[in-house]
Each structure stands twice: as C-alpha cells, then as structure tokens.
Residue frames as qw, qx, qy, qz and C-alpha x, y, z in Angstrom:
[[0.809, 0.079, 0.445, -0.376, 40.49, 64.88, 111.31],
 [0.005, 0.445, -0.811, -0.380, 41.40, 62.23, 109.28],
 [0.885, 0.017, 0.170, -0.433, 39.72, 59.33, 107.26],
 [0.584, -0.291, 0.751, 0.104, 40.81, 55.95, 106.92],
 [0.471, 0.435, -0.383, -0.665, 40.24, 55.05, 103.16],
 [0.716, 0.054, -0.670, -0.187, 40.67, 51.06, 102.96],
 [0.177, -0.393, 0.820, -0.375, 40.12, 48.93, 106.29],
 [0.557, -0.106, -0.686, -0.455, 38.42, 45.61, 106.84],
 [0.379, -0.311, 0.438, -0.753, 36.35, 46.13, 109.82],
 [0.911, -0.050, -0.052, -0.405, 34.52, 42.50, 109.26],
 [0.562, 0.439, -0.666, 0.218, 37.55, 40.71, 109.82],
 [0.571, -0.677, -0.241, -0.396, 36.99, 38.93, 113.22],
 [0.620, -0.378, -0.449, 0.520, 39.32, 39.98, 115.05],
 [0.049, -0.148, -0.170, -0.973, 37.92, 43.42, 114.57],
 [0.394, -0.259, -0.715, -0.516, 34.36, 42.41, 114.34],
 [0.556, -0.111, -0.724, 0.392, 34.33, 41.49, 117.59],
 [0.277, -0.634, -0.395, 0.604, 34.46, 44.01, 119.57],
 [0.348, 0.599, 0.402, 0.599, 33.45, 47.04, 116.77],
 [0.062, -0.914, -0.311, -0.253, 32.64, 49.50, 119.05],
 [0.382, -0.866, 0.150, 0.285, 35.56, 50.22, 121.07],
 [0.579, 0.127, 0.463, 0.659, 37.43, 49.91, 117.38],
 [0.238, 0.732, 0.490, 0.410, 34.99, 52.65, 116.49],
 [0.378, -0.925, -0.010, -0.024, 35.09, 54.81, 119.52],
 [0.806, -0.272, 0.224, 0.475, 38.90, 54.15, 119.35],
 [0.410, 0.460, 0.402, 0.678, 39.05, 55.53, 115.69],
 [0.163, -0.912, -0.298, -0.229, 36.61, 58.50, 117.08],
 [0.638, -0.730, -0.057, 0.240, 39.14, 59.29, 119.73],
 [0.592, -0.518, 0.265, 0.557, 42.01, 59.58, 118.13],
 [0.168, 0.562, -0.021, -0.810, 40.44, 61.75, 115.46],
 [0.062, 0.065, 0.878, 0.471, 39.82, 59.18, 112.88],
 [0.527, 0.243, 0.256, -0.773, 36.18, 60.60, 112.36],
 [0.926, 0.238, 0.079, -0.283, 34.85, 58.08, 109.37],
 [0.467, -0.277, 0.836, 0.073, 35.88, 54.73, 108.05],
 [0.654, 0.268, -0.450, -0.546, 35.62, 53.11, 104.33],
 [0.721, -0.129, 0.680, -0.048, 35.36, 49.18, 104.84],
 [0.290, 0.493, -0.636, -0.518, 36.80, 47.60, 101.75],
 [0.807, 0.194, 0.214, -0.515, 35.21, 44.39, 100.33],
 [0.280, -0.268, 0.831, 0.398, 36.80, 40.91, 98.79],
 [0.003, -0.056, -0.881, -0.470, 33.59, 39.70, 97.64],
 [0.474, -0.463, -0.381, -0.644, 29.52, 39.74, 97.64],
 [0.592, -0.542, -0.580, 0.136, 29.51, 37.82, 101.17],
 [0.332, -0.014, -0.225, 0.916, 32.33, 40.32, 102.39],
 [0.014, -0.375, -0.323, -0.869, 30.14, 43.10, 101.08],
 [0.584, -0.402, -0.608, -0.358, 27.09, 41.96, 102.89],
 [0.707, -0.404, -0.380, 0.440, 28.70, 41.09, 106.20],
 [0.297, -0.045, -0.176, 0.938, 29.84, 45.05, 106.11],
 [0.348, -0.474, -0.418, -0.693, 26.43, 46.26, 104.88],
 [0.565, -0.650, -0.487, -0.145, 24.94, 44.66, 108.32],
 [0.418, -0.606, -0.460, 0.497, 27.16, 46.64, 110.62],
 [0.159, 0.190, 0.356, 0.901, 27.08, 49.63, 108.99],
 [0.305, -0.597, -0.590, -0.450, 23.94, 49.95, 110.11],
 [0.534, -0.812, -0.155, 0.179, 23.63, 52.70, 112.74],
 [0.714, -0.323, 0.259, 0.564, 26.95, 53.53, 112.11],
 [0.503, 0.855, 0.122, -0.030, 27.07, 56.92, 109.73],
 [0.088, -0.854, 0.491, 0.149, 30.94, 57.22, 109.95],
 [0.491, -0.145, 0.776, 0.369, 31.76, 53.84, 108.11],
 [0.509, 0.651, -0.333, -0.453, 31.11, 53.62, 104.19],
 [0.829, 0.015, 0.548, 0.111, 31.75, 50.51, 101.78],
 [0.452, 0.608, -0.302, -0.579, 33.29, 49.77, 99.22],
 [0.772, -0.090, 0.558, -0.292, 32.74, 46.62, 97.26],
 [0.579, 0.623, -0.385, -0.358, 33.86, 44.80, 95.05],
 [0.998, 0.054, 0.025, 0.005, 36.16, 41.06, 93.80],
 [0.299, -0.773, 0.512, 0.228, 39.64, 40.76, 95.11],
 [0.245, 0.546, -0.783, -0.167, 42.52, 39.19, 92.99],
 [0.038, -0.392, 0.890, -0.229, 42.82, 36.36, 95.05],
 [0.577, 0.350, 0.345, -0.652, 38.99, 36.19, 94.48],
 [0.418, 0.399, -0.408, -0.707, 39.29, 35.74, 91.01],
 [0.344, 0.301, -0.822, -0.340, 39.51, 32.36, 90.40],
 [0.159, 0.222, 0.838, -0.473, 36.52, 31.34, 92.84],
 [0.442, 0.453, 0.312, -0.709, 33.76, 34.05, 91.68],
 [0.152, 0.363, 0.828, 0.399, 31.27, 33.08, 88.48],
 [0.110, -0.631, -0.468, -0.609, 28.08, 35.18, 87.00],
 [0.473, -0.784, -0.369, -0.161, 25.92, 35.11, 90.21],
 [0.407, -0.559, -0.189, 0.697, 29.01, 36.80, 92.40],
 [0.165, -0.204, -0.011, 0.965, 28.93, 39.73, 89.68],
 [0.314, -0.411, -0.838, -0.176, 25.97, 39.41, 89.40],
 [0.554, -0.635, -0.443, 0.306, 25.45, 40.11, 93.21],
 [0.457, -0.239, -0.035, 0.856, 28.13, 42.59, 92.99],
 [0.035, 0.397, 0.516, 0.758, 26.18, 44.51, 90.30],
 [0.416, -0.745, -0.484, -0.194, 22.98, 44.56, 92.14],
 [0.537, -0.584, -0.219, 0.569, 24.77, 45.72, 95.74],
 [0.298, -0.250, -0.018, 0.921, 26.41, 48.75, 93.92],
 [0.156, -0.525, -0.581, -0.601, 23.09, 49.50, 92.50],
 [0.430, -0.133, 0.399, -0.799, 21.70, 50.28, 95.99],
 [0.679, -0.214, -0.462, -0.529, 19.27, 46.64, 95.66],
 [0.813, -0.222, -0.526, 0.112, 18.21, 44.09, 98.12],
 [0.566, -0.638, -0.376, 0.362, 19.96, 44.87, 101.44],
 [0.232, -0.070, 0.084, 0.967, 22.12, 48.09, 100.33],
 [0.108, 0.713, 0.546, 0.427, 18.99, 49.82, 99.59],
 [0.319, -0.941, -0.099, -0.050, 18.91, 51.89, 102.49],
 [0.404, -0.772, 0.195, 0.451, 22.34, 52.41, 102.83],
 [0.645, 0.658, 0.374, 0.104, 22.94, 53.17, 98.91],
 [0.199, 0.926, -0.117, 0.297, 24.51, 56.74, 99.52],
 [0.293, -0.773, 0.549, -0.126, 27.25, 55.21, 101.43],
 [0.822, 0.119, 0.400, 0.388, 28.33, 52.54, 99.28],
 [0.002, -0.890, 0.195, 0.412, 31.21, 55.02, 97.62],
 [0.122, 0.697, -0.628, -0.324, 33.20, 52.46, 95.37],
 [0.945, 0.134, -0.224, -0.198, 34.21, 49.69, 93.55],
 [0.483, 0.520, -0.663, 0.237, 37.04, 47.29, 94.68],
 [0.249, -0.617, 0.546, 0.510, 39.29, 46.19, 96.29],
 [0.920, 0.362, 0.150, -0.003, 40.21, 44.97, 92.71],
 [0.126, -0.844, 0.489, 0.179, 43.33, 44.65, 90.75],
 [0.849, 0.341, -0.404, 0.023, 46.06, 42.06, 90.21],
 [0.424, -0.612, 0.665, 0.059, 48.57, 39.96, 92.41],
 [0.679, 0.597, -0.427, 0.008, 51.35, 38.79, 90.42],
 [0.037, -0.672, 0.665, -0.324, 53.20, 37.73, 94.00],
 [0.592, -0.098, 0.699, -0.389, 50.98, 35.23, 95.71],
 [0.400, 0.145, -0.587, -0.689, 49.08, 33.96, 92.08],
 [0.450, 0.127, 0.543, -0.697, 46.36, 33.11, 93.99],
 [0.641, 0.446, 0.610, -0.131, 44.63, 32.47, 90.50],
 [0.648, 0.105, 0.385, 0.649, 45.69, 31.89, 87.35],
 [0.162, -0.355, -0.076, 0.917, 46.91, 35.59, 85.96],
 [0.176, -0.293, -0.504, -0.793, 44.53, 36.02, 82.29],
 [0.277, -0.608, -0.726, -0.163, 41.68, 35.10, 84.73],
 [0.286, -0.458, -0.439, 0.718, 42.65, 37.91, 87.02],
 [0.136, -0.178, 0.285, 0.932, 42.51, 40.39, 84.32],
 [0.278, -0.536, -0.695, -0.389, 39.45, 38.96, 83.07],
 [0.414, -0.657, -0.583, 0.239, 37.96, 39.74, 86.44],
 [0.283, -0.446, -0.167, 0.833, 39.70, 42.94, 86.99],
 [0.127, 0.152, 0.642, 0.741, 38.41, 44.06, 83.09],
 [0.279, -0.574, -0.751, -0.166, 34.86, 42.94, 84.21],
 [0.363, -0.531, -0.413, 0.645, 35.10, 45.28, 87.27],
 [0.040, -0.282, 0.192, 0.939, 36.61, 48.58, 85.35],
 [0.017, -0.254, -0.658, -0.708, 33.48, 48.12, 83.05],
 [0.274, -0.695, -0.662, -0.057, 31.00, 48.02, 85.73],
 [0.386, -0.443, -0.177, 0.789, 32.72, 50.99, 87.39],
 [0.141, -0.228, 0.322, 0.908, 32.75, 53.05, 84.69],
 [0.182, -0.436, -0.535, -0.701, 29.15, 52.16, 83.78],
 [0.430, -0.622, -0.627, 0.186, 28.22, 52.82, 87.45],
 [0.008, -0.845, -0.014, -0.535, 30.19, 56.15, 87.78],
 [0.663, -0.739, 0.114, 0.031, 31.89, 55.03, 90.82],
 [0.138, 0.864, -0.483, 0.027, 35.59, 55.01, 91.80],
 [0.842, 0.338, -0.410, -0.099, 37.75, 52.25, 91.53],
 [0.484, -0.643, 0.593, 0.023, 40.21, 50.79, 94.80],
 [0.857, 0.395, -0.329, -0.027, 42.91, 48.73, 93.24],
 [0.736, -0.562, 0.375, -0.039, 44.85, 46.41, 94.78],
 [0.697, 0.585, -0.349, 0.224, 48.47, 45.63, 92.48],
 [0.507, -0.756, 0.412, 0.043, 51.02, 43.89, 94.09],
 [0.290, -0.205, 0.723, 0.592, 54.29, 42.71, 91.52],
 [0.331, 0.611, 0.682, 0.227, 51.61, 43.62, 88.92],
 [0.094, 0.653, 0.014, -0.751, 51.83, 47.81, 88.85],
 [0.064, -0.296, 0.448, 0.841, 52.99, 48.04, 85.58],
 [0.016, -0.126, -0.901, -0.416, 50.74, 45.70, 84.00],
 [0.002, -0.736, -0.598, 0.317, 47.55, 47.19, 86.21],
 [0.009, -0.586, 0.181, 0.789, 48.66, 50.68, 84.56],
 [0.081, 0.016, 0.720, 0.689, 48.65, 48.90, 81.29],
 [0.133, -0.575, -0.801, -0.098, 45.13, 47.98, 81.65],
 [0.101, 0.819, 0.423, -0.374, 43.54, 51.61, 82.94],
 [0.016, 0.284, -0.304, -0.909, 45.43, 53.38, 79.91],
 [0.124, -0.251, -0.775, -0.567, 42.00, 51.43, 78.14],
 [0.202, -0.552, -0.809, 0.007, 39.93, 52.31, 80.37],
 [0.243, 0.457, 0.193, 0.834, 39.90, 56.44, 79.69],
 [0.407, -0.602, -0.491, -0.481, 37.08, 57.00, 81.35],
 [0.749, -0.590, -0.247, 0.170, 38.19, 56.03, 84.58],
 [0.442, 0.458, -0.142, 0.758, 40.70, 58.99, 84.92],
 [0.018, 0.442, -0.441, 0.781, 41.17, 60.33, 87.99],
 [0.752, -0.355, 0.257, -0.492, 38.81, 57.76, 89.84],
 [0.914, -0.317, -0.179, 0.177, 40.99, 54.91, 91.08],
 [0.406, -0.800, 0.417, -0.145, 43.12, 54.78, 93.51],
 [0.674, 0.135, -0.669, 0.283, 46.29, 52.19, 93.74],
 [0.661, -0.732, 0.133, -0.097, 45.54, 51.04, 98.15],
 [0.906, -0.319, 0.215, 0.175, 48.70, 50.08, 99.79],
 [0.663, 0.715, -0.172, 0.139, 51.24, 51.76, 97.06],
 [0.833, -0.402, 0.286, 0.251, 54.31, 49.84, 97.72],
 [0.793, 0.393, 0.149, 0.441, 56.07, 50.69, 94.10],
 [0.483, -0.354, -0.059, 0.799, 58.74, 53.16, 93.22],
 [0.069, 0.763, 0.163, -0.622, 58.71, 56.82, 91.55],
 [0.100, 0.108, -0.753, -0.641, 58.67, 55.26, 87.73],
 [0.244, -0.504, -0.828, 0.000, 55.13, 53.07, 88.70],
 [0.008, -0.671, -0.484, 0.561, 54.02, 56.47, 90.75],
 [0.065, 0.402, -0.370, -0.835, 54.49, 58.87, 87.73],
 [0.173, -0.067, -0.817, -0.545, 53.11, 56.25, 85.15],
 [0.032, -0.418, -0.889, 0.184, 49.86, 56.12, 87.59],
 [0.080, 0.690, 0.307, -0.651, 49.32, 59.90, 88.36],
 [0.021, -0.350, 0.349, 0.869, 50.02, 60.29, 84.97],
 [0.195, -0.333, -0.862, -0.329, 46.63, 58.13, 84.33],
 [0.461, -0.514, -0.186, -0.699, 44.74, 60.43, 86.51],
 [0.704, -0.040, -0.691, 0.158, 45.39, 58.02, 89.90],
 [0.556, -0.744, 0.193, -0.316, 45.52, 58.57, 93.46],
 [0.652, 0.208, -0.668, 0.293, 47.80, 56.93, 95.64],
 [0.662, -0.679, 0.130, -0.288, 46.98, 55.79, 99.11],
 [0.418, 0.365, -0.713, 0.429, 50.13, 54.62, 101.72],
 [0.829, -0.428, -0.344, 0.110, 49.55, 51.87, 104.82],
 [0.845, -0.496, 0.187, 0.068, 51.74, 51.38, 107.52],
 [0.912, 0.226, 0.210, 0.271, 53.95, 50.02, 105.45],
 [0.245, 0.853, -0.067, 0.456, 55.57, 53.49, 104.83],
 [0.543, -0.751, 0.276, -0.254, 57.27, 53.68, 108.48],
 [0.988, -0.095, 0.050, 0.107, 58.79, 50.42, 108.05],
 [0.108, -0.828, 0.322, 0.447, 62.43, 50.47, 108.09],
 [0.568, -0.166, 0.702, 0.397, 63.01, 48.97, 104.75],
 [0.305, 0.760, 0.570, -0.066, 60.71, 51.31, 102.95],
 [0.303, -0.398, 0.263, 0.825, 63.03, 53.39, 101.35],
 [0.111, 0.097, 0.726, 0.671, 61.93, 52.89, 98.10],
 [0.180, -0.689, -0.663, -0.231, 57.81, 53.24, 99.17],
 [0.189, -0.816, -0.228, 0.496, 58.88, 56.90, 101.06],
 [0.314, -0.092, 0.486, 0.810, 60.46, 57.75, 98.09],
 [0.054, -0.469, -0.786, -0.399, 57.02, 57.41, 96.30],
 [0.242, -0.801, -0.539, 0.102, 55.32, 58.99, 99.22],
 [0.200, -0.678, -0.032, 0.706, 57.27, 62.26, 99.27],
 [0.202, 0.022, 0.589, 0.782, 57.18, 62.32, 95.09],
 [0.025, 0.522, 0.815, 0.252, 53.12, 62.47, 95.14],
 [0.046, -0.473, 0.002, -0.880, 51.58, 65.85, 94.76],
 [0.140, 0.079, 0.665, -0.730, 49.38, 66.82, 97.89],
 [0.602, 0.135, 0.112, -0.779, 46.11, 66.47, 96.04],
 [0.749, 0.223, -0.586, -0.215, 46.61, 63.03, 94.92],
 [0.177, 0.190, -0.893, 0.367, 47.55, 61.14, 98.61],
 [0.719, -0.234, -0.393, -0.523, 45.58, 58.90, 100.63],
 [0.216, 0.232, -0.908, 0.274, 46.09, 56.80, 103.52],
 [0.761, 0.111, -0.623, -0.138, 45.18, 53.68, 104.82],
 [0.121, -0.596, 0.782, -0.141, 45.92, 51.10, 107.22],
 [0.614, 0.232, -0.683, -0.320, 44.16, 48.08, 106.12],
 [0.477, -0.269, 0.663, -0.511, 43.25, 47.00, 109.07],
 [0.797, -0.597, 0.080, 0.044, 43.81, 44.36, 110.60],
 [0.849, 0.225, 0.072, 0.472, 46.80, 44.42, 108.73],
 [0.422, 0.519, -0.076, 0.740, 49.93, 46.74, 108.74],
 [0.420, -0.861, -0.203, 0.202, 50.53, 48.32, 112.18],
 [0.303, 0.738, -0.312, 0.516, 52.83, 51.14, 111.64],
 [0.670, -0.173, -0.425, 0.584, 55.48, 51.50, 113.39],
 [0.235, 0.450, -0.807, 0.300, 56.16, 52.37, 116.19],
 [0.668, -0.090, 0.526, -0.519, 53.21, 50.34, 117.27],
 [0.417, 0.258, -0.789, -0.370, 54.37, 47.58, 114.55],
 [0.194, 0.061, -0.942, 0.267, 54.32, 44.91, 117.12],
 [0.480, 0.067, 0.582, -0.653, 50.08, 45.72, 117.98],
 [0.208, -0.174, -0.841, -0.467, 47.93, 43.23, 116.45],
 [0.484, 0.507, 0.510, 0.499, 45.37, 43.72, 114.78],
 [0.210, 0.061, 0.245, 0.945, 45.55, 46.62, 113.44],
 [0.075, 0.740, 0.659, -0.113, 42.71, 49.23, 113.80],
 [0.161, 0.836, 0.106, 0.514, 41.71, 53.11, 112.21],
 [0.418, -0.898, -0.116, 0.080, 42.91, 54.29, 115.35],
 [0.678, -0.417, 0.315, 0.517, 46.29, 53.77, 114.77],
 [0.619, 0.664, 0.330, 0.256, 46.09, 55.55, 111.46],
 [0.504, -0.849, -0.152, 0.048, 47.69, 58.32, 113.14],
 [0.566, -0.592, 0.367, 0.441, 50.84, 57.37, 113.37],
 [0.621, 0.176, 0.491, 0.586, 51.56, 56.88, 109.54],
 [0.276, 0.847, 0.220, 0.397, 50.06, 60.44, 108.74],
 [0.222, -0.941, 0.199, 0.157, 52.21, 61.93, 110.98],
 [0.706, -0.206, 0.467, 0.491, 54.90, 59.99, 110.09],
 [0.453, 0.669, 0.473, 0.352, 54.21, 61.03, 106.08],
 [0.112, 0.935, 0.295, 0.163, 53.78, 64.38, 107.25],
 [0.551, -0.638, 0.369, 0.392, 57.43, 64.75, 108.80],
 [0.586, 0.082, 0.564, 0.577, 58.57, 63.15, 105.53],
 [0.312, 0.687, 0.479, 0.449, 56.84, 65.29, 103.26],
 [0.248, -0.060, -0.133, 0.958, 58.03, 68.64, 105.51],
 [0.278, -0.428, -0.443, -0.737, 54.72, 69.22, 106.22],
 [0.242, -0.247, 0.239, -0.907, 52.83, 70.60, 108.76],
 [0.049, 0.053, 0.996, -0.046, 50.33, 67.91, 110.24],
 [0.336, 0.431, 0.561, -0.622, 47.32, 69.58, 110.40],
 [0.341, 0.608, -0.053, -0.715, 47.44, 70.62, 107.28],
 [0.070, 0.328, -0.920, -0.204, 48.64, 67.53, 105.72],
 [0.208, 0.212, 0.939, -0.173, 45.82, 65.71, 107.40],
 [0.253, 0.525, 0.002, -0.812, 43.41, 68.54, 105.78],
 [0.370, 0.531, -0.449, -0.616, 44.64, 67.76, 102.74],
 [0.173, 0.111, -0.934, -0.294, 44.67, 64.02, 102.54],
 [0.290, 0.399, 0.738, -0.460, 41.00, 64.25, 104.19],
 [0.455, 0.593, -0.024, -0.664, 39.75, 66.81, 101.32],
 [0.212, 0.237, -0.777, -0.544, 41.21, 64.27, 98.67],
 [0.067, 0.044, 0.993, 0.087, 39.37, 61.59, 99.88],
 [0.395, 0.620, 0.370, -0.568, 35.86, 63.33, 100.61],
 [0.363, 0.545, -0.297, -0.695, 36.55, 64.03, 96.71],
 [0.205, 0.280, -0.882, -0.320, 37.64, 61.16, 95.43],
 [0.016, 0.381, 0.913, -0.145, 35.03, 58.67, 97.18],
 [0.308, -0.505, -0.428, -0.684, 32.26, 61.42, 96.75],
 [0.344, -0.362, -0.757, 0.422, 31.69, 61.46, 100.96],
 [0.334, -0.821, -0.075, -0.456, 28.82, 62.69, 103.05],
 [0.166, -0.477, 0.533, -0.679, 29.35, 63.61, 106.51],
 [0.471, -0.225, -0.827, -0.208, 28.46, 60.40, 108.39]]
C-alpha cells in the first residue's frame, strides 16, 4: 500500500469528478491521500471534501508564489485552521502539517526577502504548533537549507516535496534532519541528476508524491491530469532504481510517511 504525500485534489480538474479519483487511488493501492494547501481559501476548499472521506488528510499552509498576496488575516486564518478552529474543528486530527511553504527563486513570483519573510513566519508557527513542515524550493535549495539550520527545532520534521536537486543539496538537507519526497519527475528522461538524489537517500528518509494534477510519470507522461492513482508507476520505477524489491520499498516509504506526518488509519 502506498500513500501519496503531496497532491492537490481541489484543483478542478480533479475536483470534479473526486470520487472515481478516489476509488481510482483505492484501486490501485494508493490507500490514503495528503491534499497540500497554497493558502487559507485552498485550505478550506480541501477541509469541505474531506468530509466523509477518512483516507485524505491536509496539509496547510502559504505557498511561495503566495507570498506576496497574503497579509495578517491570511496567517491569521492559517493559524486558527492548524489549531483545529472554525471549520477544521471536526476534522483537527487529520490536518497533519504545515506547508506547502518554501522559496521559488525560478518563477519570482514575489519579491525574494518577502518570501523568506513568509517562509520564516511559517517555520515559527510550525515549530510552535509541533507540526511538520512541506517545503516547496525550487532554484532556492541551498538558501531554504540556510534558513532551517535556524530553525533547530524543526529537525527531522520537514520534508523538501518534489526534490529536483543533486547529491550536495540532498546531503546538506538529510544532514538537517530532512526527508525527501520524489514526483514523477524522477522517470523523466532528463532526470539524471534527480535519480542520482533518489538512489543516494537512505530508505528511512524517502517519500513520494505526484502532485497531482501535475507530473504524470512516465510512461503515462502524456495523461493529464495527473491523479494518486498513477503514483504507482514512480514507486516502482524508484524501486528498480534503488535495487529494491517493491513491496518492500513501498513498506518502507509508507512507514516513513505514517511517521513523519503523524497518520491515523483513515
């Protein structure tokens, strides 16, 4: 069984039609499903299907690309929501994280000090909430490393989603206590440099992904959108690379995450 760790299941072309995404995921052994969060509306808009639904999970939190939009009342909002108030109450024990958060240095979406600012804000609320941390660094690893060597506390509870860097940027994370989760994106042929990474990470420290709608591995590159069901193909894929054994592979990158996010059984 496997679990998806980051997908964005409110995305509507996903949204749509949720259940035979869900029963899709179910089928092809994907058994639960984190939904990852840009912002408080994001958050919200997962919170309401979630309902009925013990095999999805949130996490929430203010994306990069976010940064240069949100003010008090979005962390604010954010605050409250990972508190369990207002509409998370009842589903409290299955909000499991902060994020996505982080930096993009590729797209600069918004100007960079403000990202940091925002990303800063985040790691504090994390770390006074006790929850784990998705980060989202894209041309920005090093400089996201720089920033959690201050933030001590948060050792071994974030995760870099989507880890695209090489096996200098994977060392300097795990060596902060990190995780590292791998999309799609790993299959690609031009991914030399991100299977490198993925065969360097110990077995208690992987994660995967597919970010849905985004990143169909290959060799279903060419389905859009992307859904948990297809997760599949990148852990086997991984698990070839990594001269592992699939079951056990999937085992293992299921047992990290149950740790790492703190999961019940949904």
């Amino acid at each position: 069984m496997l679990i998806d760790t980051h997908c964005h299941l409110t995305s509507k072309e996903l949204a749509e039609r949720l259940d035979l995404v869900v029963a899709n995921a179910h089928d092809a052994g994907v058994t639960r499903m984190i939904q990852v969060a840009i912002n408080p509306a994001d958050a919200r808009a997962a919170l309401e299907i979630m309902a009925g639904r013990g095999e999805l999970f949130l996490v929430a939190g203010i994306h990069p690309h976010e940064a240069g939009k949100c003010d008090r009342d979005d962390f604010a909002a954010l605050a409250a929501l990972l508190r369990g108030d207002g509409p998370a109450a009842g589903l409290h024990d299955r909000i499991v994280g902060l994020g996505e958060t982080g930096l993009d240095f590729f797209y600069d979406f918004a100007p960079r000090k403000r990202q940091e600012k925002v990303f800063e804000t985040q790691l504090e609320l994390a770390a006074e909430l006790d929850l784990p941390v998705v980060i989202h660094a894209r041309a920005a690893e090093a400089r996201v490393c720089e920033i959690l060597a201050d933030y001590p506390q948060l050792a071994g509870r974030a995760v870099f989603h989507c880890f695209s860097a090489d096996t200098t940027i994977a060392r300097r994370a795990l060596d902060l206590g990190c995780f590292l989760s791998f999309t799609g994106v790993v299959t690609f042929k031009k991914s030399d440099t991100i299977r490198q990474s993925a065969q360097y990470v110990p077995s208690d420290r992987i994660m995967l992904e597919t970010d849905a709608p985004y990143l169909s591995p290959e060799p279903v590159r060419k389905i859009r959108p992307n859904e948990p069901a297809l997760l599949v193909h990148t852990a086997r894929f991984v698990a070839e690379l990594r001269a592992a054994e699939y079951a056990v592979f999937a085992a293992a990158t299921t047992a990290n995450a149950e740790r790492f996010f703190r999961l019940t059984e949904g």
